[in-house]
C-alpha positions in Angstrom: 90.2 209.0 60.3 91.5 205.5 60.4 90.0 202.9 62.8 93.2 200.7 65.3 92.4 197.9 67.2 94.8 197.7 69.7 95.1 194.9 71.6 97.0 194.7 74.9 97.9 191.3 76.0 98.0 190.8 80.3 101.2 189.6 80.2 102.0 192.6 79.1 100.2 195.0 81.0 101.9 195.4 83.9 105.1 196.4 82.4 103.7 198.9 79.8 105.2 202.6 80.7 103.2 205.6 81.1 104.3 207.1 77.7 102.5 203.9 76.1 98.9 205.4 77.3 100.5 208.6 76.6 101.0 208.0 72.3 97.1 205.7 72.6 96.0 209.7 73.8 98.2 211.2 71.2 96.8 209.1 68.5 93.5 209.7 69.8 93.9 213.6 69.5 95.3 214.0 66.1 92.1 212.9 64.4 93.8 210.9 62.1 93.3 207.7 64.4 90.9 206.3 66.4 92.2 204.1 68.8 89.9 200.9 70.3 91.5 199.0 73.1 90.5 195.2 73.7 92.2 193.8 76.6 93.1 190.0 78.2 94.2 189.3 81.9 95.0 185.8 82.0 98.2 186.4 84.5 95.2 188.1 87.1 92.7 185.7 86.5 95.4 182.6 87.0 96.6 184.6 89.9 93.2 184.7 92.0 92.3 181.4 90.4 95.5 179.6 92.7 94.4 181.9 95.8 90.7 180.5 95.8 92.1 176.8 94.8 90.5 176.7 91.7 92.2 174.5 89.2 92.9 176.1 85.9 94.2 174.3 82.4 95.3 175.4 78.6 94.0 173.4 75.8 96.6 175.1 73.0 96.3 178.6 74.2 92.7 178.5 75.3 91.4 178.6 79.1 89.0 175.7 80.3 86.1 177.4 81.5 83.4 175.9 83.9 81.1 178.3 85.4 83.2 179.3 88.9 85.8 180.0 86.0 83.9 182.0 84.1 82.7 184.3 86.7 86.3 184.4 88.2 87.3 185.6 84.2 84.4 188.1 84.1 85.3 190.1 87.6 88.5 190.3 86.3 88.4 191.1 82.9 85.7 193.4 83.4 86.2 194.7 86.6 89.9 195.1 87.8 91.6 194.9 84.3 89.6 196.7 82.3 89.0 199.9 84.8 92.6 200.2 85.7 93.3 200.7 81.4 90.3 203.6 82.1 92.7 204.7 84.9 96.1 204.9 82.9 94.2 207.0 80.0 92.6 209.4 82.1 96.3 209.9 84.2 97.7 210.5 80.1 94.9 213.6 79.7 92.9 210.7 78.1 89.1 210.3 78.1 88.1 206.2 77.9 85.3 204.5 77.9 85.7 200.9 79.6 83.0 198.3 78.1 82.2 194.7 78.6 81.0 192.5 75.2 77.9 191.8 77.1 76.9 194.9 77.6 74.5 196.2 74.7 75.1 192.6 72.9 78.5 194.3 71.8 80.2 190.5 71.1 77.4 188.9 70.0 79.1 185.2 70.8 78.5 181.1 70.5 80.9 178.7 71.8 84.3 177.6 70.1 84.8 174.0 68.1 86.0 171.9 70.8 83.2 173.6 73.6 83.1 169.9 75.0 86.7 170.3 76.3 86.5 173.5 76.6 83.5 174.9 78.5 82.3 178.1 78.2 84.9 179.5 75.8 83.4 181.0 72.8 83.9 182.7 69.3 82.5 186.5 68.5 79.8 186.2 65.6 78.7 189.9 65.5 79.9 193.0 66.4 77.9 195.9 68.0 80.0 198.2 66.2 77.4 201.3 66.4 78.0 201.1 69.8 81.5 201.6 69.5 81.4 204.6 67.0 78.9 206.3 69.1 81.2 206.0 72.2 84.5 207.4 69.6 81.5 210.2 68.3 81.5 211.2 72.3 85.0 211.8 72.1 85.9 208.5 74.3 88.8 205.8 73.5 86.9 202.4 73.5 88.5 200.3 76.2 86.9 196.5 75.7 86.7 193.5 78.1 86.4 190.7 75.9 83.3 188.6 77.4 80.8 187.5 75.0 77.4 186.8 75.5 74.5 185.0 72.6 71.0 185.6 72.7 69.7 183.1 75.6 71.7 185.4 77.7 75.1 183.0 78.3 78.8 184.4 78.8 81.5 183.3 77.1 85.0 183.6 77.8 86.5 185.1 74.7 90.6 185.2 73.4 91.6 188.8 74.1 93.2 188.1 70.7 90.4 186.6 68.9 87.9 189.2 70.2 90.7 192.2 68.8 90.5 190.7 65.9 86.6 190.4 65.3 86.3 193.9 66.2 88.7 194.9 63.6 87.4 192.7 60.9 83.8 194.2 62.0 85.3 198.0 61.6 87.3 197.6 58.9 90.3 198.5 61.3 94.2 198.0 61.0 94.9 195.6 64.1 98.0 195.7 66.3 99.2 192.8 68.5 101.0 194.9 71.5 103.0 191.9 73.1 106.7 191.9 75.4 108.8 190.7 72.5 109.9 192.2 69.5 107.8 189.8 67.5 107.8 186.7 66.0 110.8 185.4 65.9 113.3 182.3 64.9 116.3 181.1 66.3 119.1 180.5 63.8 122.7 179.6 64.9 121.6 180.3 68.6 120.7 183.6 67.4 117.2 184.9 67.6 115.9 186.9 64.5 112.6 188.8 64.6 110.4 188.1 61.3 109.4 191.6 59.6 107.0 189.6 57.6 104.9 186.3 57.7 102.7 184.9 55.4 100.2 182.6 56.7 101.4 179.1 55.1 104.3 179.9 57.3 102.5 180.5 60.4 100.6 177.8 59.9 104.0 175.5 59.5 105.6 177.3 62.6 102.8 175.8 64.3 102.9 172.4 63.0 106.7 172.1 63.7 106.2 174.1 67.5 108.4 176.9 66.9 104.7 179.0 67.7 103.4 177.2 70.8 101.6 178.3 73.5 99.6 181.7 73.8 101.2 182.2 70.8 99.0 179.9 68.8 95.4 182.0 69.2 97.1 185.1 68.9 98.5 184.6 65.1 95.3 182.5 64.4 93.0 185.4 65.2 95.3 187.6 62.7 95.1 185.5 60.2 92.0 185.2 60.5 91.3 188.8 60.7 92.9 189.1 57.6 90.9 186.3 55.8 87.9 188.8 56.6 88.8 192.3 55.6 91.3 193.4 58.3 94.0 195.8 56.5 96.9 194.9 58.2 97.8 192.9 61.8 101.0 193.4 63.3 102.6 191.7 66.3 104.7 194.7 67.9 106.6 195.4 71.6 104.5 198.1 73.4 107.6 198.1 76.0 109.5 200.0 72.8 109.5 203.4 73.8 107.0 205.3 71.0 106.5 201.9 69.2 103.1 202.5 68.5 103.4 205.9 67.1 106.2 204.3 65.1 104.3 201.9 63.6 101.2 204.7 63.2 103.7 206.9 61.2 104.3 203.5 58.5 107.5 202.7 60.0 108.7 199.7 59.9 108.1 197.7 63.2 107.6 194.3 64.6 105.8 191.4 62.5 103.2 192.3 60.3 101.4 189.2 59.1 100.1 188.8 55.6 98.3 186.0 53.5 100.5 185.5 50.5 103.3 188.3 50.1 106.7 187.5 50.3 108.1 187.2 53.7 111.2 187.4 55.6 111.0 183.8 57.0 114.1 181.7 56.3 113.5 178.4 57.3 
């Protein structure tokens, strides 16, 4: 059996069919996978930010959080996102688990470089991951709210992405992006082509020359780094593809998978 993280991005939550849940369940069955959900929210959490006039800001992909924010992030993430995920799985014939990173010290956390700007926005530094294979041994899908928390008892707001991808360095898991577009992509000759492969060098120039921007920016960072510490494999794939998950499970070939130093399908 072969740990996934998957990692569902709120942009892309509400527009995820039924038959998405549906293949998490299938993979979950067949024994072969074991499926671990980590999920973001930002859309929500901006949402009810703007009704309650809270002011919210980006510093390259990352939330400011003060302490109103960070309790705003935590009812969400926690609360409405991550039981409504528990919802879909059990309408698929599912059985899920929903878990915060605080409880049981799961995302054992201190804050980001940059915490100054940033608030309370922090960096996983150990993962609880007994607690997440006795939850699979109970025959439960994992279904994570990525809130950290450190030893003095603090929160941190955590990137869905970077949390995904601690996880998956912690179990030794493959890690799969599930985003609204095909991938990463470039535009050539007002033509956008999706990347099959990327090495990180040319992330890392996409970056510098803005052609990743955005929410983009901590999602391939946490792959890479994922990579840099023992994840398998990260791919960036459309969970709005009908079966694109099962796809990809089976070795097909799928979205953008990111690697360190193969060849890649880049043209610049």
């Amino acid at each position: 059996m072969k740990y996934i993280v998957v990692k569902l991005g709120g942009s892309t939550l509400e527009q995820l069919p039924p038959t998405f849940y549906k293949n998490i369940v299938e993979l979950h069955q067949s024994k072969e996978w074991s499926p671990i959900i980590v999920h973001g929210g930002g859309p929500l959490i901006s949402s009810l930010l703007k009704s309650l006039q809270i002011e919210t800001q980006f510093i390259n992909g990352l939330r400011v959080t003060d302490q109103n924010v960070l309790d705003i992030v935590e009812m969400v993430l926690s609360g409405s996102v991550n039981k409504q995920i528990v919802r879909h799985l059990i309408s698929a014939k599912g059985n899920a688990f929903g878990i915060s990173g605080v409880d049981g010290g799961l995302l054992n956390s201190q804050p980001v470089e940059g915490a100054k700007e940033l608030g309370f926005v922090g960096e996983v530094v150990d993962v609880n991951t007994d607690m997440i294979k006795e939850i699979i041994q109970k025959g439960y899908i994992p279904v994570i709210s990525p809130i950290g928390i450190d030893e003095n008892g603090q929160r941190y707001n955590i990137n869905g992405d970077i949390a995904a991808s601690a996880i998956a360095s912690a179990l030794g898991a493959n890690l799969c992006l599930i985003s609204d577009i095909p991938g990463i992509y470039i535009e050539k000759d007002n033509i956008k082509h999706t990347l099959k492969n990327i090495t990180k060098a040319e992330v890392e120039a996409m970056i510098e020359d803005g052609q990743i921007f955005g929410g983009m920016i901590p999602k391939v960072k946490a792959a890479i780094d994922g990579l840099v510490h023992d994840v398998p494999e990260v791919s960036i794939i459309n969970g709005l593809e009908v079966d694109s998950l099962i796809a990809y499970c089976n070795g097909e070939e799928i979205g953008t998978k990111i690697v360190l130093n193969k060849e890649s399908s880049y043209v610049k």
